[in-house]
N, C-alpha and C positions, 0 to 999 in steps of 0.2 A: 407642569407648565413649560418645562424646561424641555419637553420632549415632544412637545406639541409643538413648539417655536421649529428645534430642530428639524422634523418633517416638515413642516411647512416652507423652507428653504432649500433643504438637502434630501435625496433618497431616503425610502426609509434604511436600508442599510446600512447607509453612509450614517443618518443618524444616530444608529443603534451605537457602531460602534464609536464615533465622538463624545456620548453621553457615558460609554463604559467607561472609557480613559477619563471622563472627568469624576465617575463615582471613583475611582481608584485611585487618580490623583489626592482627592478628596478624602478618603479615607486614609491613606495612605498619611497625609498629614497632620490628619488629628490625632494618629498612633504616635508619630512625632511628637505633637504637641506634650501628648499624655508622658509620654515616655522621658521628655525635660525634666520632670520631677517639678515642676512650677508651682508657685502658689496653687493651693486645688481653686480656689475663685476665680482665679485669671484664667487656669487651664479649662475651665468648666465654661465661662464665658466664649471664650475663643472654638472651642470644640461645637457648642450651640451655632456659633456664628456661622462655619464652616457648613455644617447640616442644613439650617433654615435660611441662610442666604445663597443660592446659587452663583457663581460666576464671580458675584461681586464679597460673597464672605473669601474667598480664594485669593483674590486681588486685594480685600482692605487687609489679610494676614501676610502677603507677601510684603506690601508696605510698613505695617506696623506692628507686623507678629512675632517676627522674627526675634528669638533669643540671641545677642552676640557676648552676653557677660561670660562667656567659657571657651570666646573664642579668643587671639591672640592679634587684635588688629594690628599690630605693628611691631618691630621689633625693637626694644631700646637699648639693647645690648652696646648700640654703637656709640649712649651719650655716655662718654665717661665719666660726667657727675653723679650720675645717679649711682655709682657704685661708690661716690666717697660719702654720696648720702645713706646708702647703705651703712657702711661701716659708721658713722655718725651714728645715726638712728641703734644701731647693738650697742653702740657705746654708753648712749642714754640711758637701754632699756637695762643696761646692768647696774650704771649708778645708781636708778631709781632703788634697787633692792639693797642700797647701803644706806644707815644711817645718816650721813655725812648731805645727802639728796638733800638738796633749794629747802630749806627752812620758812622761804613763806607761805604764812596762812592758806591762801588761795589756791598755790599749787598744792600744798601738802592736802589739801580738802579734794582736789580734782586727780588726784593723781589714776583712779580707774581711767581716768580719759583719756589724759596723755599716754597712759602705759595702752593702752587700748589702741589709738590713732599710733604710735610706735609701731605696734606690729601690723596693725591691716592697713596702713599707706606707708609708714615710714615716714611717718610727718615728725619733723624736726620740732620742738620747742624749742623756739627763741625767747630770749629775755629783753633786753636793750632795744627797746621801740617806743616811737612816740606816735602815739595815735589819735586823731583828728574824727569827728563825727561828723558830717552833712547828712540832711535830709530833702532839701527842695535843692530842683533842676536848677535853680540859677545862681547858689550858692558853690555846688558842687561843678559845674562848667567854668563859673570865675576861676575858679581854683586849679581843674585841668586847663584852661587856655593860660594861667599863668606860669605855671610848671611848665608847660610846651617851649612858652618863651624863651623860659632860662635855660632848655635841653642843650649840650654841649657838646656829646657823643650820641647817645641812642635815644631811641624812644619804640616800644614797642608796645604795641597794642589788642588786644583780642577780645571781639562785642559778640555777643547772639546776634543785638540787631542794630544796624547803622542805615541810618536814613538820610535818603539826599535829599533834608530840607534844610532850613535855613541852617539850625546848631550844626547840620553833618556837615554841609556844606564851610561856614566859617570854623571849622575842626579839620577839614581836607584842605583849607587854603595854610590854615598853621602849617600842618604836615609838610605842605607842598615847599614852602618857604622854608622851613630848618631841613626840607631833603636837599634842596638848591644851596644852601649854606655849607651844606658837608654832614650836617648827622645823620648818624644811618636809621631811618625809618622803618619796622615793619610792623604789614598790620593784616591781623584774619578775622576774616569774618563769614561767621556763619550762613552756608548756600543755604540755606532754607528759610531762618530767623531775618536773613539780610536781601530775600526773593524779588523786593521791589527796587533794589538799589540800582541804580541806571547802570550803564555800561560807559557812559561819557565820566560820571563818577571817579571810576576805577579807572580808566585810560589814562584822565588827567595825572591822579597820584601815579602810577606808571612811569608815565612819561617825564615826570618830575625827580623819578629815579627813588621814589616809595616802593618798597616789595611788599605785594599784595596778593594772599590766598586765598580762596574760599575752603572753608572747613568741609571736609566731604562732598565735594559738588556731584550735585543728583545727574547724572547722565542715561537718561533712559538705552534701554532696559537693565545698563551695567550695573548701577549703584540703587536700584529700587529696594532692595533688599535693608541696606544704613541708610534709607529714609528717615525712620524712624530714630536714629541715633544722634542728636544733635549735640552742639558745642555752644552749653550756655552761659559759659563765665564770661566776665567781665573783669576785663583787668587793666592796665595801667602799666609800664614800669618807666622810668624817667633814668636815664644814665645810670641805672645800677641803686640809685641814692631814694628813689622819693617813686612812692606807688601808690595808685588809686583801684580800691576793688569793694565790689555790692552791686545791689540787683538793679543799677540805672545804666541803661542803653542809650545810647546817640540816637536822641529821636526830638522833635519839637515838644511832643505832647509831656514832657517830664520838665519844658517848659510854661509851656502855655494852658499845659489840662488837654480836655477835649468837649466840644459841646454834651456830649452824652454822661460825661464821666466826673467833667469838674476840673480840679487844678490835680494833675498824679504827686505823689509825696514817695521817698523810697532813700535806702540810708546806704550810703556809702563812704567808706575809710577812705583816707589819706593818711601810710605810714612811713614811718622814717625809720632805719635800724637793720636789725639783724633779719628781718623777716621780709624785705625786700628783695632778701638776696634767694629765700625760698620762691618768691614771685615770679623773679626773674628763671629759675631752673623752671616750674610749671610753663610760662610761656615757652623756652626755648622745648621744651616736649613737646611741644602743641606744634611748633614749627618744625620739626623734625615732621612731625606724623604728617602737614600739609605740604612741606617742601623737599623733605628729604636732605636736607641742608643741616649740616652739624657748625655750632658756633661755640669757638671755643678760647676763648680769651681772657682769661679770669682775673686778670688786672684790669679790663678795659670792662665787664659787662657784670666783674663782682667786687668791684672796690670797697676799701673799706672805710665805713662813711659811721664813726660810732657817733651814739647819743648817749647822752647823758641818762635820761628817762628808762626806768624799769618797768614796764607795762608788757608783760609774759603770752606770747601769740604762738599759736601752732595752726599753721596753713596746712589743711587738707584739702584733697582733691576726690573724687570718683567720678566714676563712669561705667561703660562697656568695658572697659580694658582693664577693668580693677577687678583682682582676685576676692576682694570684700564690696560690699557696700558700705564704707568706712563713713560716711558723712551719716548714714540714716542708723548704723552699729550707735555712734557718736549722740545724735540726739536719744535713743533710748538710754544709754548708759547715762548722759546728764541726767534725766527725764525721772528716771528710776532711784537716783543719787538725790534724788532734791528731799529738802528737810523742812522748807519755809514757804517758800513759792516757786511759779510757773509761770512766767508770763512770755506768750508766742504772737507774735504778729507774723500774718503771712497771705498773701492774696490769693493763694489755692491750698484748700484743706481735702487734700484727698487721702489720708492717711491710709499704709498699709495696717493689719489686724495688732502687731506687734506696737506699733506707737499708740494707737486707739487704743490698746488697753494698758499699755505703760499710762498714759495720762490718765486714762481713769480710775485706775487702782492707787496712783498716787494722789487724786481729789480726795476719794474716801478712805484714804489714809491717813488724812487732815491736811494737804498740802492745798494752799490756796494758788487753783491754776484760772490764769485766765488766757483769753483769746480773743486777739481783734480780728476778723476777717471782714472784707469789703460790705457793704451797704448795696454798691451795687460794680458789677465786673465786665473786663474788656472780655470773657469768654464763658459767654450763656451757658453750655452744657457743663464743665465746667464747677459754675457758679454754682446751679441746681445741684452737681454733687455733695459738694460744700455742704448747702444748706440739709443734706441730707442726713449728715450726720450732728447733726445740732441738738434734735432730740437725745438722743443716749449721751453728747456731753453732757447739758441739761439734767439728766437725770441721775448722773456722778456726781453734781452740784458743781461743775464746773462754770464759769462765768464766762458767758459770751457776749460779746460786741460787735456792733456792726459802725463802721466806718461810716461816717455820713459828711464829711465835709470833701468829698471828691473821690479818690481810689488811690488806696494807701497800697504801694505794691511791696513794702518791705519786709527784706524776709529775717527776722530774729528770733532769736531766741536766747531768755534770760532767765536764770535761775538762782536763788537767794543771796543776789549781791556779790556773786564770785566767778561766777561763768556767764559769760553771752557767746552767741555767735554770731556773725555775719554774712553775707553773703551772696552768690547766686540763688543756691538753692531752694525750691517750695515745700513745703510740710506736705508734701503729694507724691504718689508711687512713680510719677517719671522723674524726676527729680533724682528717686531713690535709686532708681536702677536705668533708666535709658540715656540720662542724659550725662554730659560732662561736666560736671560742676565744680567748685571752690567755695570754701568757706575759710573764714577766720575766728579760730574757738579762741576765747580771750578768758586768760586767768588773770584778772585784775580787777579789785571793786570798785576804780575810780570809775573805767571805762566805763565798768557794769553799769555803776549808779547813774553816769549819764543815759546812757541809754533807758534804762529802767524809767528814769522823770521824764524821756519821752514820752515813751510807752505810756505811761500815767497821762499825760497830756494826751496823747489818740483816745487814750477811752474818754475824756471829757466833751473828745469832739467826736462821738462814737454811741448810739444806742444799746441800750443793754438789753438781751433777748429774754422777755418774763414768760415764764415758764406759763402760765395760764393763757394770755396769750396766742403763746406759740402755738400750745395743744390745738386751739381753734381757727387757727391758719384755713384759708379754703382748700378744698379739697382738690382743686385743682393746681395747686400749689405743691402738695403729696405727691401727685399724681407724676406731677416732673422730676420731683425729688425721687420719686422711686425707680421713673425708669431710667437716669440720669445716675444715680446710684448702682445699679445694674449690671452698668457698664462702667462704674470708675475702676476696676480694676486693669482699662486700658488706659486710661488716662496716665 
C-alpha cells in the first residue's frame, strides 16, 4: 500500500528509493528496540508496531518508544545537597546493620524496604512527622489555600495537571498575592499533563513576580523524543515547615466530580517534620532540571521546624533519570513481605509481570489481598486493560472491587497494619518506568490503620467482582479487554 501511494505521487524511482530508506530506517530501529534488552512483551509489541504500522508505527515510537531510563537527562552534580544526602543515606544503610538500629516494631518489620529504598534512591527515613490524611477535593484545598495564607517565605509548587478553572484560578490569585507580599513563589508544571492551561494563566502569575516552568516543554521537532516522559508528582512545600503530596491535581473536577464520572475521591498527606525537608530537596531537583537555577539557603528553605509526633516516612522518587526503578523494586519488596494482608487502591492496574505475580503468589500463600479499581474510568483504553487482568486475580482468589460511587483516583498501598504508601504513583508500567513520580512509604500503624478503615469504607461503596459472573461477561467485553491488554505493555 505503502508503494502504491508513493508511485502515485512521485517517480517510480523516486519511490523506490524513499520506501528503501524507510525499510531501513525501519529496521534499523526494531534492531535497537531488541537490542535495549526491554521487557521481551514491550519489545515484541513495539517491533510488531514498527512492521504492521507504516509511517505511523515510526512516528507513535518516536513519541513514545523511546527508552530514556539509561540515559543521563541532566546533571546534578551541581546541587550540593544531594551529596550530604548521599552521605546520610551510607550513614543509615550501616546503622541498620547494628543492633542498636530504631527498635520500633514497624521499622524493625520493614527494614527490607528501607534498606532497599537506601540504596536505589537514597531515600532518607525520617522519623519526627505529623501526618494528616485527606481524601475529597474540598477538604484537601481548604487546607492548601490555608497554608498559602500563612506562607511567610516560600512556597513552591509542582502538579502533572493545573487547570485554569475556577479552584486553578482562586489558587493563582493566592500565589499572586503572597508573590506581591514578598514570598517567593515557584511553581512547575507539567507541558503535557498541564496542555490546556491558558497562556493569560501563566503571564498573570509572571507578571506578579511567580517563577513559572513547564516540565519538559514539547517543542516540535526538538523534544518529540521526552514526549513520552512526563513529571507526575504533586507536591506542596509551604516555607520549609508544612507539605502537601498524593495523586490530587489543581483541577475542578476533584471538586465538583464530572457528569460522566460522578464526585472524584483521591488521598493526599499534609506533613509536618523531618520529611518536609526531603520534599523540599525533591522539588528544588525538579527546578534545577527546568530552570537551571541552584537554590541554596539552608536556613531559609531547610529550617528546622521539630514535632513532637513519631510517625517514620521515607520519601522516594523515580523516574527516567533513576538508575532503579525504586518505587515499583518498593512495592514488590512490601508485596512479597506481607504476612496478613494486601490492600491496593489504584485507578490504573496495568501491572508489569513481576508485581502480577508477586500479588498472586502472595493470595495463594494465604495472604488476604484485596483491590479496588474504578467502576468506571476517565481513560477507556486504559480502563479495558485493567479489567483485563481481573480474571487471573480472580483465579489467585484475590478479591476485587469496583468503585461505584463516582472515580476513586487513589493511589495506596497498605499491608498488615505497618506499611502504606502514598502518592502519585499508579499500580501501572508508566508509572513504573516513564514517569516522575513520588511516594510516601510510611512505617507507622496509626497512619496505616487510618488509611486501611478508609480503604474498608471504599469497598462498602464498591462492588465485588463474583467470579461466576465475571466468566459470563459478553464477549465483546473480552474482546476489548484483549486487544487493550495487547497493548498495555505501552501504557
Amino acid at each position: 500500500m505503502l508503494i502504491d501511494f508513493l508511485n502515485s505521487i512521485l517517480p517510480p524511482y523516486l519511490a523506490f528509493i524513499i520506501l528503501l530508506l524507510y525499510l531501513l530506517t525501519v529496521l534499523s530501529t526494531a534492531i535497537m528496540v531488541i537490542h535495549e534488552k526491554r521487557d521481551p512483551a514491550k519489545t515484541s509489541i513495539w517491533v510488531l508496531i514498527l512492521i504492521l504500522l507504516p509511517v505511523l508505527g515510526l512516528i507513535f515510537y518516536i513519541f513514545f518508544g523511546q527508552n530514556h531510563r539509561k540515559e543521563k537527562m541532566f546533571n546534578r552534580k551541581e546541587i550540593k545537597d544531594l551529596k550530604h544526602i548521599e552521605l546520610l543515606s551510607k550513614t543509615q544503610l550501616s546503622d541498620i546493620k547494628t543492633d542498636a538500629f530504631y527498635t520500633e516494631p514497624s521499622i524493625v518489620d520493614n527494614l527490607n524496604i528501607i534498606t532497599l529504598l537506601l540504596n536505589n534512591s537514597k531515600a532518607l527515613l525520617t522519623i519526627h512527622n505529623q501526618v494528616e490524611i485527606f481524601q475529597t477535593g474540598k477538604k484537601t484545598f481548604n487546607a492548601i489555600i490555608d497554608n498559602i495564607d500563612k506562607a511567610q517565605e516560600s512556597i513552591h509548587l509542582v502538579f502533572y495537571i493545573i487547570a485554569s478553572d475556577n479552584i486553578g484560578n482562586i489558587i493563582k490569585e493566592k500565589l499572586i498575592k503572597k508573590a506581591r507580599a514578598g514570598v517567593e513563589v515557584r511553581l512547575i508544571y507539567d507541558d503535557v499533563g498541564s496542555w490546556k492551561i491558558s497562556k493569560k494563566f501563566i503571564t498573570e502569575l509572571k507578571e506578579a513576580g511567580v517563577e513559572v516552568y513547564p516540565f519538559m516543554k514539547v517543542k516540535f521537532p526538538l523534544l518529540t523524543s521526552k514526549f513520552n516522559y512526563r513529571n507526575h508528582r504533586k507536591v506542596i512545600v509551604i516555607d520549609g515547615k508544612v507539605a502537601f503530596m498524593g495523586g490530587m491535581n489543581i483541577a475542578d473536577r476533584y471538586l465538583k466530580g464530572d457528569e460522566s464520572l460522578g464526585m472524584w475521591y483521591d488521598t493526599v498527606l499534609r506533613i509536618r517534620g523531618e520529611a518536609v525537608k526531603v520534599l523540599q530537596l525533591v522539588f528544588f531537583v525538579d527546578w534545577f532540571f527546568v530552570s537551571k537555577k541552584i537554590v541554596s539557603d539552608s536556613n531559609k528553605y531547610f529550617p528546622e521546624h521539630p514535632v513532637p509526633e513519631a510517625h517514620p516516612v521515607q520519601i522516594t522518587v523515580s523516574g527516567p533519570d533513576s538508575d532503579w526503578a525504586s518505587i515499583m523494586q518498593a512495592f514488590f519488596a512490601a508485596i512479597t513481605h506481607a504476612k496478613k494482608h494486601i490492600y491496593i487502591s489504584t485507578p490504573y492496574f496495568v501491572p508489569n509481570q513481576s508485581i502480577l505475580t508477586a500479588l498472586k503468589t502472595a493470595s495463594l500463600s494465604g495472604v488476604d489481598v484485596r483491590i479496588v479499581l474504578p467502576g468506571k474510568s476517565d481513560a477507556t483504553v486504559v480502563y479495558w486493560s485493567s479489567m483485563s487482568y481481573v480474571s487471573e486475580l480472580l483465579k489467585a482468589g484475590i478479591k476485587v472491587y469496583l468503585f461505584q460511587n463516582g472515580f476513586n483516583h487513589s493511589k495506596i498501598l497498605m499491608i498488615d497494619t505497618s506499611f502504606a504508601s502514598v502518592g502519585s504513583a499508579n499500580m501501572d508500567i508508566r508509572s513504573f518506568e516513564d514517569n516522575f513520580e513520588i511516594m510516601a512509604m510510611i512505617y507507622d500503624p496509626e497512619v496505616t490503620q487510618k488509611l486501611e478503615t478508609q480503604f474498608l469504607r471504599d469497598i462498602k461503596r464498591s462492588k465485588k467482582v463474583n467470579v461466576s459472573r465475571w466468566n459470563r461477561r459478553p464477549i465483546r467485553q473480552t474482546f476489548k479487554e484483549s486487544v487493550a491488554r495487547m497493548f498495555s505493555p505501552l501504557f
